[in-house]
C-alpha positions in Angstrom: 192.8 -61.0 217.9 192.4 -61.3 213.9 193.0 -64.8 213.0 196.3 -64.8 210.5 194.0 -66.2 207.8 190.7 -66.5 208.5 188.7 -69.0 206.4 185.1 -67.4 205.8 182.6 -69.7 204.1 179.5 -67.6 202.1 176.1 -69.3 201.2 175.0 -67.8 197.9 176.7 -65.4 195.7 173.6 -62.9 194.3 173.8 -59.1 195.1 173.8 -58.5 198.3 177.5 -60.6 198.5 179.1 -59.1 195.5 177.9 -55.2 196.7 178.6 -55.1 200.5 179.6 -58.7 202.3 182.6 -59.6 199.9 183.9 -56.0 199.6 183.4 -55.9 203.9 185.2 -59.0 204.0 188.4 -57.8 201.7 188.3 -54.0 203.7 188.8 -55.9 207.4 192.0 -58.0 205.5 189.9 -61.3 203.9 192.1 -62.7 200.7 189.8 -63.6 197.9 192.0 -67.1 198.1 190.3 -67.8 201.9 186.7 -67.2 200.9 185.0 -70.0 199.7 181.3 -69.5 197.8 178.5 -72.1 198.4 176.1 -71.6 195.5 173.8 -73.2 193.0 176.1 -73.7 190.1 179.8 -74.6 190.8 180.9 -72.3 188.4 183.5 -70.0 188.5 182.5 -66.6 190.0 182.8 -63.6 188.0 182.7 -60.2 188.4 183.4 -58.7 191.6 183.3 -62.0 193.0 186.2 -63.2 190.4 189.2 -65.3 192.5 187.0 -66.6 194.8 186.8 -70.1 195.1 183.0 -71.6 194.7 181.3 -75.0 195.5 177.7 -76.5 195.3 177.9 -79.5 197.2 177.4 -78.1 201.0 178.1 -82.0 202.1 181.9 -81.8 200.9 183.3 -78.4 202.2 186.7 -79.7 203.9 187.9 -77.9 207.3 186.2 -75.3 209.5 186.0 -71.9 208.9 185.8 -68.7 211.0 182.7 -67.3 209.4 179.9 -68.8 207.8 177.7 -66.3 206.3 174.0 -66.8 204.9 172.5 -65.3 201.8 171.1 -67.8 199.7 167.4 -66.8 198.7 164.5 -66.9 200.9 163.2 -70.1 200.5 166.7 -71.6 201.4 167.5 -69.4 204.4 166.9 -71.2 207.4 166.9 -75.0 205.7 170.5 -74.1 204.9 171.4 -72.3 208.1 170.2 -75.6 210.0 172.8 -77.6 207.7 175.8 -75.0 208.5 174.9 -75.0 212.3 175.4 -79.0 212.5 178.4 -78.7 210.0 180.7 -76.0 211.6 179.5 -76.1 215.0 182.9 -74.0 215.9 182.2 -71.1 213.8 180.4 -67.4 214.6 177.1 -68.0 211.8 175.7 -64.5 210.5 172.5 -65.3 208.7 170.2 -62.9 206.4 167.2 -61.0 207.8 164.7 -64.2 207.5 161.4 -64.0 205.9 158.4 -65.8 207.7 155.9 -67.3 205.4 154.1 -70.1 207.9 154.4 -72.1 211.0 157.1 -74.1 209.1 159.8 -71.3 208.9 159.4 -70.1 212.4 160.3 -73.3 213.4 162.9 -74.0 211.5 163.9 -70.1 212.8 163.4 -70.9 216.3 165.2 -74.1 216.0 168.1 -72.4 214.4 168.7 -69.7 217.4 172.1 -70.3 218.8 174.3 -68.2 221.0 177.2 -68.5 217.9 174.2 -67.6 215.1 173.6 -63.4 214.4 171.8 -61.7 212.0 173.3 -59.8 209.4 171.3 -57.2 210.0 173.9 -53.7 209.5 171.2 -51.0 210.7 172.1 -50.9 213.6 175.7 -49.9 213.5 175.1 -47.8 210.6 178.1 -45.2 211.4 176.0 -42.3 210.9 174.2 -43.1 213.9 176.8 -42.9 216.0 176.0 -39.6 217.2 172.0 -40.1 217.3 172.1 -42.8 219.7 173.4 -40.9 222.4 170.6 -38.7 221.9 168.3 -41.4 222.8 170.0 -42.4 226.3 169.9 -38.5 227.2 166.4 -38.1 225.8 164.8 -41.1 226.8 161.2 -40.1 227.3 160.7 -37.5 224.5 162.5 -38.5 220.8 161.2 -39.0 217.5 164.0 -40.8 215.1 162.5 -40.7 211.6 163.8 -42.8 208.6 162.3 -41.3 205.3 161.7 -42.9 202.1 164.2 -45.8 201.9 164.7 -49.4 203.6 162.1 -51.5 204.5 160.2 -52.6 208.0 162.7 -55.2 209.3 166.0 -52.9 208.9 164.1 -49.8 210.9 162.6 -52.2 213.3 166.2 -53.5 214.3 167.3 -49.5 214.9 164.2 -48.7 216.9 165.1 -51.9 219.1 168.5 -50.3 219.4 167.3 -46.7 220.0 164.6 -47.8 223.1 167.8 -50.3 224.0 170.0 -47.5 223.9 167.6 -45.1 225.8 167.2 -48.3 228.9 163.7 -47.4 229.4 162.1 -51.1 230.2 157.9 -51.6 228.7 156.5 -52.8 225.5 156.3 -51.4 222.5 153.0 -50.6 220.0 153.4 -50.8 216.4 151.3 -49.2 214.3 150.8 -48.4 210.5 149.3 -45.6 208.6 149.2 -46.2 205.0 153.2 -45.5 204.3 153.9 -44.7 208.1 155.0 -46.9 210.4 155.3 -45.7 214.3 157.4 -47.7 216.6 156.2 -46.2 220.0 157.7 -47.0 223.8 154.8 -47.2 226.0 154.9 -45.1 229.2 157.2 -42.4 227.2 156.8 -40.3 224.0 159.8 -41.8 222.6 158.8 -43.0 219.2 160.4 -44.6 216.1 159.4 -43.1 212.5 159.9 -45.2 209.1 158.0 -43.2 206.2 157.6 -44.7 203.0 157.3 -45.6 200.2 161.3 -45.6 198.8 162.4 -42.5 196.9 165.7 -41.5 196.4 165.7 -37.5 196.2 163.6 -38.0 200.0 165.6 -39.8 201.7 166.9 -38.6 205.1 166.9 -40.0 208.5 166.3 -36.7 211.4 166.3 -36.9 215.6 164.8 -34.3 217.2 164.2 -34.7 221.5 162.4 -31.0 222.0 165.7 -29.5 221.7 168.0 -31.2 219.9 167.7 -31.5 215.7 170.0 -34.2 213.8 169.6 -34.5 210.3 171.1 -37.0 207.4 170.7 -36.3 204.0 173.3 -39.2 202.8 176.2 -36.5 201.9 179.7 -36.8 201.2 182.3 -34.5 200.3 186.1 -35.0 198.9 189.0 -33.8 200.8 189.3 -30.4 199.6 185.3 -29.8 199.7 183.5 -28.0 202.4 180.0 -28.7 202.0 177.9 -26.0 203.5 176.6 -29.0 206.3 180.2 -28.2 208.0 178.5 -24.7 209.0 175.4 -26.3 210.8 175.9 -28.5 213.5 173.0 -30.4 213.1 173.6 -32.1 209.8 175.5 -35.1 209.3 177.9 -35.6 206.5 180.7 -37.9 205.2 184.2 -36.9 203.9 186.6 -39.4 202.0 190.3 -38.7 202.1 192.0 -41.3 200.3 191.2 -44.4 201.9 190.2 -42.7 205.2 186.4 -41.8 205.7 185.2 -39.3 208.2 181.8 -38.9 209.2 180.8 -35.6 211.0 178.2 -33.5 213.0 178.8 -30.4 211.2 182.0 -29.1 211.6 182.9 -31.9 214.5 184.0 -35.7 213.5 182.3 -38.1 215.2 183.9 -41.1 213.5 186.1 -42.2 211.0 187.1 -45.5 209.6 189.6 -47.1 207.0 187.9 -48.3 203.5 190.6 -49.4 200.6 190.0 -47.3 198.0 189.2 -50.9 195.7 186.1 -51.0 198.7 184.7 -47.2 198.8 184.9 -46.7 195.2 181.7 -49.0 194.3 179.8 -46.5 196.1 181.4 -42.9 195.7 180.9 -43.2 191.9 178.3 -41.7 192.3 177.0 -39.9 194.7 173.2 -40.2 194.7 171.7 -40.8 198.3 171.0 -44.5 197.6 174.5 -45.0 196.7 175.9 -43.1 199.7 173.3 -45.2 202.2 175.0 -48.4 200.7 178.5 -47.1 201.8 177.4 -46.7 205.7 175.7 -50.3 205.1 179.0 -51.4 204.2 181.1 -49.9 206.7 178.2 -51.3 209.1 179.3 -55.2 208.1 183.0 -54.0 208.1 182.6 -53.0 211.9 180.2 -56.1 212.6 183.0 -58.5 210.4 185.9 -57.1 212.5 184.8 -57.6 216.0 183.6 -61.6 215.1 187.4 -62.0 213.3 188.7 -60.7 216.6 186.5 -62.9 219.0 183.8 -60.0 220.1 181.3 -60.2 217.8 178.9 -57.2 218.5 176.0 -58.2 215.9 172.8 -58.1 216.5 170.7 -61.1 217.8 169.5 -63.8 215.4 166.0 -63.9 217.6 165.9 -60.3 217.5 165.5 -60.5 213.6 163.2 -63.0 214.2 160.9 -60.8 215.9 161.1 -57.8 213.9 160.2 -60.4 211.0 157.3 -61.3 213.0 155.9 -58.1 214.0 156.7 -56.5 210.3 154.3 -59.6 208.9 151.7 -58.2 211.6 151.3 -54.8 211.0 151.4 -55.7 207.5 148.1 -57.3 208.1 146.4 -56.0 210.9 148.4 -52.8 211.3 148.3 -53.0 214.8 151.1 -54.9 217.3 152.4 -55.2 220.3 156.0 -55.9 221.4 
């Protein structure tokens, strides 16, 4: 159950919290006044982030909190997360995809692994691939789930993990990279994972296809009296806002639908470029992920998890060859 007033405490206050972990926070019921901000500068937060309370002295944060979420920059990440671990031992920890430079940050990342301590990594409850997972379980020898022309290697190696998890066909796994192409393949199958780069909006588009079966996301989203001409194919996905209610479908069928406050889904329906609309289903993503911790079921995906997709991203970075 929801605590009454849960007391979340955030490490840093740069983009990624003012865009998509504050407004999460506020859409599952948060108060500005229960948030507290560990950052650089004790100044007062502005912006999107105005009302919230901030601090710089990690040392002299009274009480225990519910959440403790970490975003402070790279070099930071798992020095702080170490500090937050000892100092709210009681609380569920979500901590930022980490960035492995040496022998020194995987062992401060290893040390860190806890079973209260998840990554805040939101691909893989992305809502509008709610309907391609099952695709996987029923296909598991033969799909090909491409992501084209926007994230980066962690965040597509946490939703191949999930597809091959999601398909529960057991064997390694063979990275390799192509210039822009990265293949995520299950050994013993011809189930493979697709990330094509490099970023471009007008591109972007995630597709599943098992031999049979075509699914296809081209980050659209439609007002209430709109019928976009994806309702009349059933294998494009598409997104419909209703107030504060947003839909997303298979074409003409709903496959899930969610609550956003209109304060929430309007930093992202402004406009409605492809990049914009990916940043809603991120949101939504740490809106799902934020609700089951509050209500003692966190469902987020494994801190060592990240740690290997860190790991093996570095690899094929470098040798473009790995194995999992």
């Amino acid at each position: 159950m929801t605590p009454a007033s849960p007391r979340i405490l955030i490490a840093g206050a740069g983009w990624r919290v003012s865009r998509f972990v504050v407004p999460a926070l506020l859409a599952v019921g948060v108060s500005r006044e229960d948030i507290t901000l560990l950052r650089r500068q004790a100044a007062e937060a502005s912006g999107y982030l105005s009302g919230i309370q901030t601090t710089n002295d990690i040392d002299r944060i009274e009480g225990q909190f519910h959440l403790t979420i970490n975003c402070v920059p790279a070099p930071l990440l798992l020095p702080i997360q170490l500090r937050l671990l000892h100092l709210q031992p009681s609380s569920i920890h979500f901590c930022d995809t980490p960035i492995l430079h040496g022998l020194l940050d995987l062992g401060n990342a290893r040390r860190a692994v806890q079973t209260n301590l998840f990554s805040l990594e939101d691909w893989p409850f992305m809502p509008n691939l709610r309907c391609i997972w099952p695709v996987c379980a029923e296909s598991p020898n033969r799909f090909e789930l491409r992501m084209e022309h926007f994230g980066i290697p962690t965040h597509f190696l946490s939703a191949a993990r999930t597809a091959f998890d999601k398909s529960a066909k057991t064997g390694r796994r063979f990275l390799r990279r192509k210039g822009w192409v990265l293949t995520d393949l299950k050994l013993g199958t011809q189930a493979r994972c697709v990330h094509k780069g490099p970023k471009q909006e007008q591109l972007a588009k995630i597709s599943m296809y098992d031999g049979e079966r075509l699914i296809e996301d081209f980050f659209e989203l439609a007002d209430r009296e709109e019928l976009p001409a994806a309702a009349r194919s059933e294998e494009v996905i598409w997104r419909r806002v209703d107030g504060t209610l947003l839909s997303y479908y298979k074409g003409p069928q709903r496959f899930h639908s969610v609550q956003v406050p209109l304060e929430v889904s309007a930093i992202y329906t402004s406009s409605r470029s492809r990049t914009s609309i990916h940043e809603l289903d991120k949101c939504v993503a740490l809106i799902d992920i934020f609700k089951s911790a509050l209500e003692g079921h966190s469902k987020a995906y494994g801190f060592r998890q990240s740690i290997e997709d860190a790991l093996f991203a570095r690899a094929t970075e470098r040798f473009r060859v790995a194995w999992l």
